[in-house]
VEXDREN-2710 file (C-alpha; in Angstrom, 1 decimal):
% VEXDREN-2710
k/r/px/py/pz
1/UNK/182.4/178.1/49.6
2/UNK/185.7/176.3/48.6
3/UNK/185.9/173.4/51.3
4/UNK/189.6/172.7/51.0
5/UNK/190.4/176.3/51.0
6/UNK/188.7/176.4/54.0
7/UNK/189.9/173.2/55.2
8/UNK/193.2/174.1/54.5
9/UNK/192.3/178.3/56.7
10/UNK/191.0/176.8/59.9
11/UNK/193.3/173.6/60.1
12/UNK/190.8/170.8/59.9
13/UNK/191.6/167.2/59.6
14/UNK/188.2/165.9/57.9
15/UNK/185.3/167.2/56.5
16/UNK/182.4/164.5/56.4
17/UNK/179.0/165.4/54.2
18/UNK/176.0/163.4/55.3
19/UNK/172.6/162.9/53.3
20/UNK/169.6/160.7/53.4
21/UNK/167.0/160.8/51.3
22/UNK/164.4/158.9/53.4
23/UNK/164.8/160.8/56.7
24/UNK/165.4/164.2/55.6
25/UNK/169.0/164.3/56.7
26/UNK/171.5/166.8/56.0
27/UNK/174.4/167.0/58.3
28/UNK/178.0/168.3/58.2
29/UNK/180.2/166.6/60.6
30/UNK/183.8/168.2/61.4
31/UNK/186.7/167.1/62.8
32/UNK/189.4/169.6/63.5
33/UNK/191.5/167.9/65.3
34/UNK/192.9/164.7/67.3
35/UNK/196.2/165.6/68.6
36/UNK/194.8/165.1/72.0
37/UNK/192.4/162.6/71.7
38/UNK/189.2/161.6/69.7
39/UNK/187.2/164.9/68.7
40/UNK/184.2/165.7/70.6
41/UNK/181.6/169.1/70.1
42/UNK/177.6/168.4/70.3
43/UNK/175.5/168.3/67.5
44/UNK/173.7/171.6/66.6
45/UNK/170.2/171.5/65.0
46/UNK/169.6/174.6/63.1
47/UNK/167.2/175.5/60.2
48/UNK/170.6/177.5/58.2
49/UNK/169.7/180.2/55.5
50/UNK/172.4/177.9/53.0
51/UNK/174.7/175.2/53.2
52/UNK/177.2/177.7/53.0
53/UNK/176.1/179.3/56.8
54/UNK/175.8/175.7/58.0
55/UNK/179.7/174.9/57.1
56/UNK/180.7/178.3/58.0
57/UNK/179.6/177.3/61.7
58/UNK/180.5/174.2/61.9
59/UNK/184.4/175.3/61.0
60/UNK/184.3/177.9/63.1
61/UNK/182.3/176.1/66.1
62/UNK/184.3/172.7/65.9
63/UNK/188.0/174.6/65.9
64/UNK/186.5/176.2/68.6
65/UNK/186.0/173.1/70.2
66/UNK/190.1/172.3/69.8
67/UNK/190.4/175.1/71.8
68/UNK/187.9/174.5/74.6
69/UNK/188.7/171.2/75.2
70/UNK/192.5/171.5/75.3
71/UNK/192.3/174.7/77.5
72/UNK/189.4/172.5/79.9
73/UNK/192.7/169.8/80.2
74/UNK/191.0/167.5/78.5
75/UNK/192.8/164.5/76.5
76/UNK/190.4/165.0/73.6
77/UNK/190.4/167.1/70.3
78/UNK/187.8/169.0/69.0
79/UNK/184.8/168.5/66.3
80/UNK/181.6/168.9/65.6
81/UNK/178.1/168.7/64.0
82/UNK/175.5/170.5/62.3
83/UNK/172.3/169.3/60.9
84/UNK/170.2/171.4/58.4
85/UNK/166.8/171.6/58.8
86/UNK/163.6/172.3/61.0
87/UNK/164.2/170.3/64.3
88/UNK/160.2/170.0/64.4
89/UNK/159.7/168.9/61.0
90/UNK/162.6/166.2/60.9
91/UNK/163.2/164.8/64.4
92/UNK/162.3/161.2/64.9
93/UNK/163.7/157.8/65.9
94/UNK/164.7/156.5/62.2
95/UNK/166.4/159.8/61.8
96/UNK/168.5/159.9/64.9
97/UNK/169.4/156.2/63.8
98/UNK/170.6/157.2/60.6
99/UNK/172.6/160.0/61.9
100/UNK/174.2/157.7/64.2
101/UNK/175.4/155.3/61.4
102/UNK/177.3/158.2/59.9
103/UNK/178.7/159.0/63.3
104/UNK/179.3/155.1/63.4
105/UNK/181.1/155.0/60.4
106/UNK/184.2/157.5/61.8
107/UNK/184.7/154.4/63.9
108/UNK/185.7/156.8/67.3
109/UNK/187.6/159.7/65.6
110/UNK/184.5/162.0/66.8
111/UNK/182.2/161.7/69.7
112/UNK/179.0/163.5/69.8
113/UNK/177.2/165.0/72.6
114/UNK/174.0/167.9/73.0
115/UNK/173.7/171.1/71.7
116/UNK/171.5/173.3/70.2
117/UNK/168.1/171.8/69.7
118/UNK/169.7/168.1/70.2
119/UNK/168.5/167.0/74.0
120/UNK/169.3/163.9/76.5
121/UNK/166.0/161.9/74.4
122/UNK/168.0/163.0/71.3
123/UNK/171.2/161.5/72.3
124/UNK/169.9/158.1/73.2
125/UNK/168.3/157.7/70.1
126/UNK/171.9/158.3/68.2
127/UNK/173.1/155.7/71.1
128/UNK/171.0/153.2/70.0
129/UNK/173.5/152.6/66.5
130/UNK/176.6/153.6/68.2
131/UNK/178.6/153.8/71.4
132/UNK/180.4/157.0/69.9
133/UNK/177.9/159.4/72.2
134/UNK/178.3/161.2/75.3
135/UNK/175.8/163.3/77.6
136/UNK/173.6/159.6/77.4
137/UNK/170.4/159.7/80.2
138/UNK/171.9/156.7/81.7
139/UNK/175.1/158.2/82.8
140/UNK/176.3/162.1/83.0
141/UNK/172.5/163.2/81.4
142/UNK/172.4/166.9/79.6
143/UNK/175.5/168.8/80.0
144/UNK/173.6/172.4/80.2
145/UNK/173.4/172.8/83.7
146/UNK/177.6/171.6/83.8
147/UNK/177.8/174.7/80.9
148/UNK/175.7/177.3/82.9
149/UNK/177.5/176.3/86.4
150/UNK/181.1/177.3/84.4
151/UNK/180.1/180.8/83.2
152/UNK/179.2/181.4/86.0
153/UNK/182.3/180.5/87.7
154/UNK/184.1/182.4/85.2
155/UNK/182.2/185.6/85.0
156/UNK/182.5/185.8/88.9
157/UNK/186.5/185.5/88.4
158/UNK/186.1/188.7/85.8
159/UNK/184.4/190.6/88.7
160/UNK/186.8/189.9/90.2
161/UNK/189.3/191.4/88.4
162/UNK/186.9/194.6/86.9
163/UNK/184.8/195.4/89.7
164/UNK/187.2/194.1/92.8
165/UNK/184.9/191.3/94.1
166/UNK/183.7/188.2/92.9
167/UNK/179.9/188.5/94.3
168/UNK/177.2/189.4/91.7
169/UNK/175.2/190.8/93.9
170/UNK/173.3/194.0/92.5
171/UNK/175.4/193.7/89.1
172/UNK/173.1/194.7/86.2
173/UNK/173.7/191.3/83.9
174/UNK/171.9/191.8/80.6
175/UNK/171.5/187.9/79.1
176/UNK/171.1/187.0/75.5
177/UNK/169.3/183.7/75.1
178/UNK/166.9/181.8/77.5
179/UNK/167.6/178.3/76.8
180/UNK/169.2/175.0/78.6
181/UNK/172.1/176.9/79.3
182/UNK/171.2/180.4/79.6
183/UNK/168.5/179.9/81.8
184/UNK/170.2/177.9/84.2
185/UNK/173.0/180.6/84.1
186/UNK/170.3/183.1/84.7
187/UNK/169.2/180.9/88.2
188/UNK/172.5/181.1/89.4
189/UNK/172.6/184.9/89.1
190/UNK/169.3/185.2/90.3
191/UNK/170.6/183.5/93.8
192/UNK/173.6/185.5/93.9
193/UNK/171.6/188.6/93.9
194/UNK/171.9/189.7/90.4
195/UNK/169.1/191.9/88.6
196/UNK/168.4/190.2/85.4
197/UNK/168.0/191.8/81.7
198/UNK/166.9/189.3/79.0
199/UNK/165.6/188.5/75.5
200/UNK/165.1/185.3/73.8
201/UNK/163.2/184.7/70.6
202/UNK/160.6/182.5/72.8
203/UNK/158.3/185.0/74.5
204/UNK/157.1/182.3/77.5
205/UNK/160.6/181.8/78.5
206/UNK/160.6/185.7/78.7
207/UNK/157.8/185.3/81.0
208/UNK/159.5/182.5/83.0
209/UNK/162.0/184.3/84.2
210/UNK/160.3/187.4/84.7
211/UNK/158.0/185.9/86.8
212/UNK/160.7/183.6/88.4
213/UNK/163.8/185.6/88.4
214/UNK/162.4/189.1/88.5
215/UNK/164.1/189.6/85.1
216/UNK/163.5/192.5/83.3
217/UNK/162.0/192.0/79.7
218/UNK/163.8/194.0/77.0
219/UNK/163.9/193.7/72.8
220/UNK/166.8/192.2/71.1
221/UNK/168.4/195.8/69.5
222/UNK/167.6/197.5/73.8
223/UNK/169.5/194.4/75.0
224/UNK/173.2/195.3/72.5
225/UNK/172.7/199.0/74.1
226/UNK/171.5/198.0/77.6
227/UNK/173.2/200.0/80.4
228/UNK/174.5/197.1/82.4
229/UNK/177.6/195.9/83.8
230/UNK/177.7/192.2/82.5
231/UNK/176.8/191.7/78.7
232/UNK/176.3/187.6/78.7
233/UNK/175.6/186.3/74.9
234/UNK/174.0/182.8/75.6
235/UNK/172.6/182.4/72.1
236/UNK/174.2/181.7/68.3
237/UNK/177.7/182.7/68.0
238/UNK/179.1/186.2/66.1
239/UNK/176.8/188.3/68.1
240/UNK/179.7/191.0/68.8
241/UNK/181.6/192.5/65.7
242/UNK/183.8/196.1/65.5
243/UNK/181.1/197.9/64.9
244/UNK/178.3/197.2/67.4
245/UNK/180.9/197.0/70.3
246/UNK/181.2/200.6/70.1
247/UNK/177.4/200.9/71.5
248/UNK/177.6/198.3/74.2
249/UNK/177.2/199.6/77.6
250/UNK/178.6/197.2/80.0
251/UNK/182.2/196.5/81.6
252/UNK/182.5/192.7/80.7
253/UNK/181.3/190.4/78.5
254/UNK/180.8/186.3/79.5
255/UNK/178.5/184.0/78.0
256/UNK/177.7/180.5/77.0
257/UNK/177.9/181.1/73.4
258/UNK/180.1/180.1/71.3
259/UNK/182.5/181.9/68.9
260/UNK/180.7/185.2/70.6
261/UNK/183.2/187.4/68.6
262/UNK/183.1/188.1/65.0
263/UNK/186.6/187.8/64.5
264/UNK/189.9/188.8/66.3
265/UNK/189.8/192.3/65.2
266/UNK/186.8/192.4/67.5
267/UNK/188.5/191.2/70.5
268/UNK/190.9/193.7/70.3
269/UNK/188.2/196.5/69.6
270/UNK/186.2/195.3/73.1
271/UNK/190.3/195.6/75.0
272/UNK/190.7/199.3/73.2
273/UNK/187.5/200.0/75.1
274/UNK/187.9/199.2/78.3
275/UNK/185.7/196.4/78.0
276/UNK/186.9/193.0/79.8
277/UNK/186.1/189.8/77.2
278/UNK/185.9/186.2/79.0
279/UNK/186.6/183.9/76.1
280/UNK/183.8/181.8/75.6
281/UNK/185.6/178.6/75.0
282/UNK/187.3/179.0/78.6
283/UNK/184.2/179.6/80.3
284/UNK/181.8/177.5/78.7
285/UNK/183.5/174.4/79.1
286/UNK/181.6/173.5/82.0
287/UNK/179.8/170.8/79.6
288/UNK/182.3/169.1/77.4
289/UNK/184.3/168.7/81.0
290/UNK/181.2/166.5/82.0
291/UNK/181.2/164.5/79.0
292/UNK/184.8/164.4/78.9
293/UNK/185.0/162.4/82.3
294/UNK/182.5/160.2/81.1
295/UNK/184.0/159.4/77.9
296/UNK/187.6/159.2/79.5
297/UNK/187.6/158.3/83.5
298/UNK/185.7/155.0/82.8
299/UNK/183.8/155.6/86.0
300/UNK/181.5/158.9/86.4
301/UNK/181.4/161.3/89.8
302/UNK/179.1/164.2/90.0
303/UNK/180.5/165.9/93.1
304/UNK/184.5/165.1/91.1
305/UNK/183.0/166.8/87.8
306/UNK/181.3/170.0/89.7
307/UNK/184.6/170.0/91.2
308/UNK/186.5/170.5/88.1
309/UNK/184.1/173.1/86.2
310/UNK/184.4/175.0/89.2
311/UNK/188.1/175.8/88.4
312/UNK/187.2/177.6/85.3
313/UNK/187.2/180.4/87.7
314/UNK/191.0/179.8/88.1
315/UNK/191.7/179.3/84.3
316/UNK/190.0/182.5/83.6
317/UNK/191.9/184.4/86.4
318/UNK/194.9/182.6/84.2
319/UNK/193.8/184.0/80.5
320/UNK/193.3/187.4/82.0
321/UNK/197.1/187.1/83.7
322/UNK/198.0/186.1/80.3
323/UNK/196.6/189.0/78.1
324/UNK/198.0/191.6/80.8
325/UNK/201.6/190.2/80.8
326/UNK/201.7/190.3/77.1
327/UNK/199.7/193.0/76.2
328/UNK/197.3/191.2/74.2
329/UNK/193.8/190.5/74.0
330/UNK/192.0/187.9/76.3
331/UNK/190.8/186.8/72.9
332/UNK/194.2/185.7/71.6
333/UNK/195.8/185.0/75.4
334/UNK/193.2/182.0/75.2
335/UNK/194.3/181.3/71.9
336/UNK/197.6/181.3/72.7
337/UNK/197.1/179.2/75.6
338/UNK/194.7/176.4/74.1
339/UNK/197.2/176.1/70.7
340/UNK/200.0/176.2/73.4
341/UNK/198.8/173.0/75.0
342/UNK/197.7/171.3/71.3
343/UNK/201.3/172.0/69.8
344/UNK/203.4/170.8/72.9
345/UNK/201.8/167.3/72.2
346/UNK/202.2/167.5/68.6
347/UNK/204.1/164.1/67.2
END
């Protein structure tokens, strides 16, 4: 992959390659951009296929992140980290300390947080070398259940607008991925009187919820095709492409995922089907808008951040207003939207 090219594609400001021998790191750390503030986006542990997988994530997610944050109304900018390997293998103190000198040495331009396979424990290990962390133990804690509590918000606003009522209750939701997020998004639906569909790689999570939740247990190729009425992708991102829309079953699509679509083209594929998409960068912002108020208001309030995920509902009602006024995908009204706010403060 030709980094500047891609550099150059996506709009990033910096591109930072991190290795060490000793520990077994291998991280890519991407800032897109600062226009509104220091970049912030989790770090994502993840055993990639290639380098080239890794970086193509990490570009995509931390763009992504641009978007999220501005859209949340958030004075920061958007980054992002990835860091090759087996998270079993590789995770231990000295690691997480060397990673955190590399975050160190951007000296504020990015601020990391939790993300896939990276946890609260993580966390305060990297914020043992540097103060350039957020989600810490000591303060606003794992942002999942923050994430979870904003799909939720924003896929009640979609039924809202597809099925003419905001309450779950007896919706078919068919959800991809039982981790942090997923499963916390799954509890909520559960109490709101969904009936659950779900598949994660872990088999005892399966179990979890079907025993807690009274989810029902399906493969990963039934769950694509599931006859439902909310798809949710809560997993790795590109799960939905032109091609395997045309089997999907449900009315709308919201999940905690990021970059759920392929591309685009995809969005508009899902609009030429009837199928409502809830960007996932509007409704997953629930987390970065708990680290953000710890990184930015100085002094952190539970009840005042709950307070502001809870109006992703209202900023999806927006990006659905949007698409319909100009007869666009909700794919590119959020886009719109998000670059709308990044431009306007543009020096």
């Amino acid at each position: 992959m030709q980094v500047v090219k891609e550099m150059n594609e996506y709009g990033h400001e910096q591109i930072v390659f991190a290795r060490d021998e000793k520990t077994g790191l291998r991280a890519i750390i991407a800032v897109h951009s600062t226009v509104l503030g220091p970049a912030l986006g989790g770090s994502r542990f993840w055993n990639y296929t290639s380098e080239d997988d890794a970086l193509f994530d990490v570009l995509r997610l931390s763009r992504g992140m641009t978007l999220k944050n501005a859209a949340a109304g958030l004075r920061l900018g958007g980054g992002k980290a990835v860091i090759i390997g087996d998270p079993k293998q590789l995770k231990s103190r000295e690691f997480f300390h060397t990673y955190g000198g590399f975050i160190n040495s951007l000296g504020g331009k990015y601020y990391t947080a939790e993300d896939v396979n990276i946890g609260a424990s993580d966390v305060a290990q990297i914020n043992e070398v540097t103060k350039f962390v957020t989600g810490t133990p000591d303060v606003s804690g794992n942002p999942s259940p923050f994430t979870a509590r904003g799909v939720y918000m924003g896929m009640k606003a979609g039924a809202n607008v597809k099925f003419g009522s905001d309450s779950l209750k007896g919706k078919i939701i068919a959800v991809q991925g039982l981790g942090s997020v997923g499963y916390a998004l799954c509890e909520h639906l559960y109490k709101d009187g969904a009936k659950l569909k779900v598949f994660d790689i872990n088999p005892a999570v399966m179990e979890k919820a079907q025993k807690e939740l009274g989810a029902n247990i399906v493969t990963a190729d039934e769950l694509l095709t599931a006859d439902c009425d909310i798809f949710a992708p809560c997993a790795m991102g590109a799960v939905l492409n032109t091609e395997n829309v045309k089997n999907l079953k449900c009315k709308l699509v919201a999940g905690a995922a990021n970059n759920v679509l392929m591309d685009a083209a995809t969005g508009d594929a899902l609009d030429k089907l009837g199928i409502l998409y809830l960007p996932d960068y509007i409704v997953n912002a629930g987390g970065v808008i708990n680290c953000g108020v710890e990184i930015c208001d100085g002094a952190y309030d539970v009840d005042a951040v709950n307070a502001r995920v809870d109006k992703i509902y209202d900023t999806t009602l927006k990006i659905i207003a949007l698409a319909k006024e100009r007869n666009i995908s909700t794919y590119k009204a959020a886009d719109d939207y998000a670059l709308g706010i990044v431009e306007a403060n543009r020096i």
